[in-house]
Structures are given as structure tokens and as C-alpha cells.
C-alpha positions in Angstrom: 1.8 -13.4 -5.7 4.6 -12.1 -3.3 3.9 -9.3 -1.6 2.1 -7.8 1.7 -0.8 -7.1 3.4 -1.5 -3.6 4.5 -1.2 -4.2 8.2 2.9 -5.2 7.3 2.7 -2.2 4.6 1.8 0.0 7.7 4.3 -1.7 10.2 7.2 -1.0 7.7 6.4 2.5 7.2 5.1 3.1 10.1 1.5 4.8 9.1 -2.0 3.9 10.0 -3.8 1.2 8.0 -6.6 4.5 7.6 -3.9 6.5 6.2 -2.7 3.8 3.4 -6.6 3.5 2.8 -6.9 7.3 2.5 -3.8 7.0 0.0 -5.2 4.4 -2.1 -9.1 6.4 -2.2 -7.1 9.4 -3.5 -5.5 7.5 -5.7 -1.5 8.7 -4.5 -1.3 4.6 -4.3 -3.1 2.5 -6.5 -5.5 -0.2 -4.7 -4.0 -3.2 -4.5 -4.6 -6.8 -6.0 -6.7 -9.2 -4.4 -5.8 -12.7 -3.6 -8.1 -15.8 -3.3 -8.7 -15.7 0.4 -9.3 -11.9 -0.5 -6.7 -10.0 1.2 -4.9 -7.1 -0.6 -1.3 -7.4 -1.4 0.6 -4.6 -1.4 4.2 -5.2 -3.4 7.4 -3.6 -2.8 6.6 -1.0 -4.9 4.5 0.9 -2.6 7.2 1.4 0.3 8.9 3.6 -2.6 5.8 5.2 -3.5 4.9 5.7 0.3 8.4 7.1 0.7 8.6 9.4 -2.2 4.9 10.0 -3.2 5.5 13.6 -4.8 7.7 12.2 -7.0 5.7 9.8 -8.3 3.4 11.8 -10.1 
């Protein structure tokens, strides 16, 4: 699965890992797939949703 981890998803958008966490418990972003080694991957799709989140919904 392509994709990244929510330290790069925080880099790129330039938020705090706690804030993408407090996204994802409020449900603005959906929690993320796990991988084997059991990181989450966050796809592309979140930088849009990060970017435009009220008009996701």
C-alpha cells in the first residue's frame, strides 16, 4: 500500500502529529489503514481533506 505515515502527513501540512490524531478521534479524517509492521498509512487523500476539511462533509 502506497502511502504515508503521519509523521510525513504532519511534515507536509505542517500540523502536529496530536492535531492529525485529534482529526482522526473526531472523525474530520478517517483513521487510517494499518500495515504489517503496524504503522498507519495515510494516502493522498488526506492532504485534500486536511486542506479543505469543511468541505468534505
Amino acid at each position: 500500500m502506497e502511502g504515508m505515515t503521519r509523521g510525513k502527513l504532519a511534515k507536509r501540512t505542517g500540523l502536529s502529529m496530536a492535531a492529525i490524531r485529534y482529526y482522526e478521534d473526531s472523525g474530520v479524517l478517517p483513521v487510517p489503514a494499518r500495515i504489517a509492521n503496524g504503522y498507519r498509512i495515510c494516502t493522498e487523500d488526506y492532504l485534500v481533506k486536511i486542506k479543505f476539511p469543511w468541505g468534505t462533509r
